[in-house]
C-alpha positions, 0 to 999 in steps of 0.5 A, spaced: 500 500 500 496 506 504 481 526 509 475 522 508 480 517 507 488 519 509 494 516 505 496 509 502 503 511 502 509 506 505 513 509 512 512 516 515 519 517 517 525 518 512 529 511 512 536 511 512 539 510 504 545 507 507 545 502 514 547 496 518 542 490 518 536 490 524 538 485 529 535 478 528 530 476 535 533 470 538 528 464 538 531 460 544 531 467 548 524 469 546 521 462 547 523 462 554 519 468 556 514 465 551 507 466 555 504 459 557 497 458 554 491 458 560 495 462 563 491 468 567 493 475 564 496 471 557 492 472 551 488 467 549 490 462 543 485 464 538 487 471 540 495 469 539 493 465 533 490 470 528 496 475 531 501 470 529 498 469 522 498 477 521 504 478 524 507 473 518 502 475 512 507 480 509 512 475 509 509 470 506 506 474 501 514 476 500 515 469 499 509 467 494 510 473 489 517 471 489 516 464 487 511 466 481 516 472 479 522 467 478 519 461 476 522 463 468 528 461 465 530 468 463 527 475 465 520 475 461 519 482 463 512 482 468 512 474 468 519 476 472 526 473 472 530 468 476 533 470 482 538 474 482 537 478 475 534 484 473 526 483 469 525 490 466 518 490 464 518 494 456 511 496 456 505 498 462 501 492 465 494 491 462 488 488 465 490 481 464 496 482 469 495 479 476 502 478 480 501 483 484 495 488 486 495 495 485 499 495 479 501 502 476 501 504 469 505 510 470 512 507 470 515 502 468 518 495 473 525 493 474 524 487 478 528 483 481 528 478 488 536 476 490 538 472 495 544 477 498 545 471 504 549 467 500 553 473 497 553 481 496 551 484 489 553 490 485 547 494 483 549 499 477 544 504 475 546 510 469 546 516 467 538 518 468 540 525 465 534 527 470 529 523 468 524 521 474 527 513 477 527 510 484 529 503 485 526 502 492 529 496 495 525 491 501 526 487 506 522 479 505 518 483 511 516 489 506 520 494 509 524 498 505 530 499 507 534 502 501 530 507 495 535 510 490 532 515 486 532 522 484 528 524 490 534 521 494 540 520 490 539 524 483 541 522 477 548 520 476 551 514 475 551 510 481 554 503 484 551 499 490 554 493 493 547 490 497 550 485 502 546 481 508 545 480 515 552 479 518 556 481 512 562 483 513 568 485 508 570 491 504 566 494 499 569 495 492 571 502 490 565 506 487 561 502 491 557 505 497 554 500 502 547 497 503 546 492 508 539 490 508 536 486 515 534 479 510 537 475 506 531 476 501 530 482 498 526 485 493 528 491 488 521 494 485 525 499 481 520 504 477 522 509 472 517 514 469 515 513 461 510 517 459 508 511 454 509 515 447 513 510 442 519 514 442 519 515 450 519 507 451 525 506 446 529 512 451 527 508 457 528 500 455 536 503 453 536 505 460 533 499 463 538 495 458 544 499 462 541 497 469 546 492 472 546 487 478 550 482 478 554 478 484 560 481 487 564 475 485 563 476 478 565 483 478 571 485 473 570 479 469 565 478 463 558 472 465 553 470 463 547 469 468 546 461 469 538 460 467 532 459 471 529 453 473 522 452 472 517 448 477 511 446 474 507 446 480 507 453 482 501 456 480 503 462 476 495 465 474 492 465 481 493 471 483 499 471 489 493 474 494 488 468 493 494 463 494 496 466 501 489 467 503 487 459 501 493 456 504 490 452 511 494 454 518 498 448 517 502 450 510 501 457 512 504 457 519 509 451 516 512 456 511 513 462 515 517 458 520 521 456 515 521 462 512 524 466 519 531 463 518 534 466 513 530 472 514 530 474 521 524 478 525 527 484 527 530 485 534 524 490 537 519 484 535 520 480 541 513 480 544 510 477 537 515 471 536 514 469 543 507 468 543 509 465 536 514 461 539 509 459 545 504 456 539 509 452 536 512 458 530 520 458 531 523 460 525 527 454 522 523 449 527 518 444 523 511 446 526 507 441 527 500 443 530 499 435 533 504 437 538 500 443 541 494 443 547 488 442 544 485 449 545 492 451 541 491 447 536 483 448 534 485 456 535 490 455 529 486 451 525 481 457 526 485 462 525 486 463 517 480 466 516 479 471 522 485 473 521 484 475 514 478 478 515 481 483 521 487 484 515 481 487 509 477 490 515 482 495 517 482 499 510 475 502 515 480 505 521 487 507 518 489 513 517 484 520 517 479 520 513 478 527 508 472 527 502 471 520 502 478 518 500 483 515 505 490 516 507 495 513 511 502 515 512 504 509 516 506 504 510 514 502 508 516 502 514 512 500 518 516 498 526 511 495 531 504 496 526 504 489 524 496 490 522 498 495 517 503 491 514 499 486 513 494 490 510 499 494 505 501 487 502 494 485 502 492 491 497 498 494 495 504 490 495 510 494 494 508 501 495 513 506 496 515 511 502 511 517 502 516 522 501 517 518 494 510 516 493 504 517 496 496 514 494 489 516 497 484 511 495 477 511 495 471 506 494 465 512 495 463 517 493 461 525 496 455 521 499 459 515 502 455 510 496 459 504 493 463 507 487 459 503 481 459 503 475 452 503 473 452 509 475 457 515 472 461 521 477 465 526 476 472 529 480 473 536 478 479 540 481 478 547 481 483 551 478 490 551 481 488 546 485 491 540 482 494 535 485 501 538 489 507 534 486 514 534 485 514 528 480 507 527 477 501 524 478 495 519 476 487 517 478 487 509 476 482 505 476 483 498 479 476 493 480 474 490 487 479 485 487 485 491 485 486 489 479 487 494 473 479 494 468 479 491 461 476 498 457 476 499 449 481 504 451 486 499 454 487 505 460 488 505 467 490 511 469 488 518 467 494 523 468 496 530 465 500 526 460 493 525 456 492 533 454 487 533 460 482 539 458 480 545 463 473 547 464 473 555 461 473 557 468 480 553 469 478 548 473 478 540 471 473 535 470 476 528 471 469 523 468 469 516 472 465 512 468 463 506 464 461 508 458 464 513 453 463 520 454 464 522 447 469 523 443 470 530 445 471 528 452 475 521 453 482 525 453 479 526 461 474 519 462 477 513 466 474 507 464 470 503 469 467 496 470 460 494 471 460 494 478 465 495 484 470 499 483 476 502 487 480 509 485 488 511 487 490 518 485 498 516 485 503 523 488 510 521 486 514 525 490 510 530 493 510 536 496 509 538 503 502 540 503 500 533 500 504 530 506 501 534 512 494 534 510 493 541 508 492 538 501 486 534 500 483 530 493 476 532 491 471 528 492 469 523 487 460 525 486 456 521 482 452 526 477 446 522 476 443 516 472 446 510 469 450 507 465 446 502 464 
């Protein structure tokens, strides 16, 4: 991910760009001070349960989505590449895209999952000459410990060596260090493309400049070695419904799993041990025969109760400002383990809100459903247009956040399409199914039929979008049908 509703954007402070690795919880530690199930005072199971399957439900994603977008044997732009090398994605995702939710269609995707546990990699950016770029970098938790970009480190060229928890060694000369707190990572790099042919080509010659490759490949010519293919990983579903169908078993067992080579962070103590008190210890099988059996019904039970709190807490993040929602709390998110589950379940990925920040709505003026039965109107008075210092955009995505099939094969509406202004300055942006007419599709967002969910993206925006003085109109229905 993510007033009347206050900011769908990732992490409130300014992270580090450069920093040692977070202190992994000690699991033998931990345990010991577990609390004991029954006991007066200690949550109750079922309690502990659905906080464990919160608290691990972004690294679980992490892991399915990395499992769907290495399953190639050489980089396939939106379908990803193995793991350690760079899949650029040549042209803006269609309806048809369903890796990841809340896709964008303003830049285009430099994608890659490396293992930097094994060994450090050197990550190469070019000459940008002052195109708008960020390659933000995430834990296997979803934090974002790293973004360069021209926001953070302008546009030069610039040379990273991306090492794992632990490392220690010396740092090539050129390079500038950054350590990341797992051995997993995932570099989400986004470069601006106004999506005319001539800007395509100039931005694919700076994707085929990007460079990531092993540090003990550096100074020497190679050849990444091809991916393997697993047939049984299911790469249609989408990554959401995979997480969100697996029993408690295959879901606690893979995030136990999961925890060896990508620690919980130091400060996360009290959840690992009520984790650990269920059974849940990183790098131990779980076996849910083992436990009481209250423990073990709460378990069984959890999945669902967990998911529903997870989708219900869009109603209470952030503030709330003409029906559309924002939240700075996103990217970096410390102790708030169910917004971190929430921004993996909606908006895998987002950025940090200095880089980008995304209002969303699902109502209009009047706190109705949007629809596409019905048509609306956001109008932005004269002067009055989103506050940003890269650009912006209003995307259309359908109930399940995925981009809508439209005869215009459009998913955003932006200035880049000659947005034309009302005689008195101000600018009517037209949400609906049908067309508008040919004199007014340069402002129409295609909807669906039925449900829909609306995200204005704000890259790089100014203070008064940070700070709330700065609101997005409200989304007004004008009345009558579409159908």
């Amino acid at each position: 991910m993510e007033v009347t509703r206050r900011i769908f954007a990732a992490g409130a402070a300014t992270i580090p760009f450069v920093g040692p690795a977070t202190p992994a919880a000690d699991a033998q530690t931990v345990a010991q001070d577990a609390p004991v199930i029954g006991n007066q005072g200690v949550a109750d199971p079922l309690e502990m349960a659905v906080g464990a399957y919160i608290y691990g439900y972004p690294l679980v994603t992490m892991e399915m989505t990395r499992r769907v977008l290495t399953n190639v044997a050489a980089p396939e732009g939106a379908r990803g590449a193995p793991m350690g090398q760079i899949s650029n994605v040549r042209r803006y995702p269609d309806a048809t895209f369903r890796a990841v939710t809340a896709p964008n269609a303003d830049t285009l995707y430099s994608l890659a999952f490396v293992d930097v546990g094994r060994e450090p990699y050197l990550f190469g950016i070019p000459e940008m000459d002052g195109r708008y770029f960020l390659m933000p970098m995430l834990s296997a938790w979803t934090n974002i410990f790293a973004v360069p970009g021209k926001r953070t480190t302008g546009t030069g060229p610039q040379t990273y060596l991306i090492v794992g928890p632990g490392w220690s060694g010396s740092v090539p000369p050129g390079a500038t260090l950054i350590q990341a707190p797992t051995s997993l990572i995932w570099i989400l790099g986004r470069t601006y493309c106004t999506g005319t042919p001539d800007d395509y080509a100039a931005v694919h010659a700076l994707q085929d400049r990007y460079r990531l490759i092993p540090a003990s490949a550096a100074g020497r010519p190679s050849t990444p070695p091809a991916g393997r293919v697993d047939p049984s990983i299911d790469g249609k579903t989408a990554v959401r419904e995979q997480v969100n169908r697996m029993d408690a078993s295959t879901y606690f067992n893979l995030l136990a799993a999961l925890m060896k080579d990508n620690p919980p962070a130091l400060a996360d103590g009290v959840p690992v041990a009520r984790m650990a008190a269920l059974g849940i210890v990183p790098g131990q099988p779980f076996d849910a025969g083992k436990l009481p059996l209250a423990a073990r019904q709460a378990v069984e039970q959890a999945p669902p109760l967990a998911l529903a709190r997870i989708m219900e807490h869009e109603k209470r993040t952030g503030s709330h400002v003409n029906g559309w929602t924002f939240t700075t709390d996103g990217g970096d998110y410390g102790k708030d383990y169910l917004q971190r589950a929430f921004i993996a379940a909606v908006g895998l990925g987002c950025n940090l809100p200095q880089d980008a920040v995304y209002p969303m709505t699902t109502v209009d003026s009047a706190g109705r459903r949007l629809n596409g039965t019905s048509n609306y109107v956001m109008r932005f008075a004269a002067g009055d247009m989103p506050p940003v210092e890269g650009f912006w955009s209003l995307t259309m995505y359908d109930a399940d956040f995925f981009f809508v099939d439209n005869p215009l094969n459009r998913y955003t509406v932006s200035p880049r399409n000659s947005l034309q202004a009302n005689p008195d300055g101000s600018v009517d942006l037209l949400i609906q199914n049908e067309s508008p007419g040919a004199m007014r599709e340069a402002n129409w967002l295609p909807a669906p039929k039925g449900p829909f969910n609306l995200m204005l993206r704000t890259y790089w925006p100014k203070g008064a979008l940070l700070t709330g003085a700065w609101a997005p109109p409200a989304v007004t229905r004008t009345g009558g049908t579409t159908l």
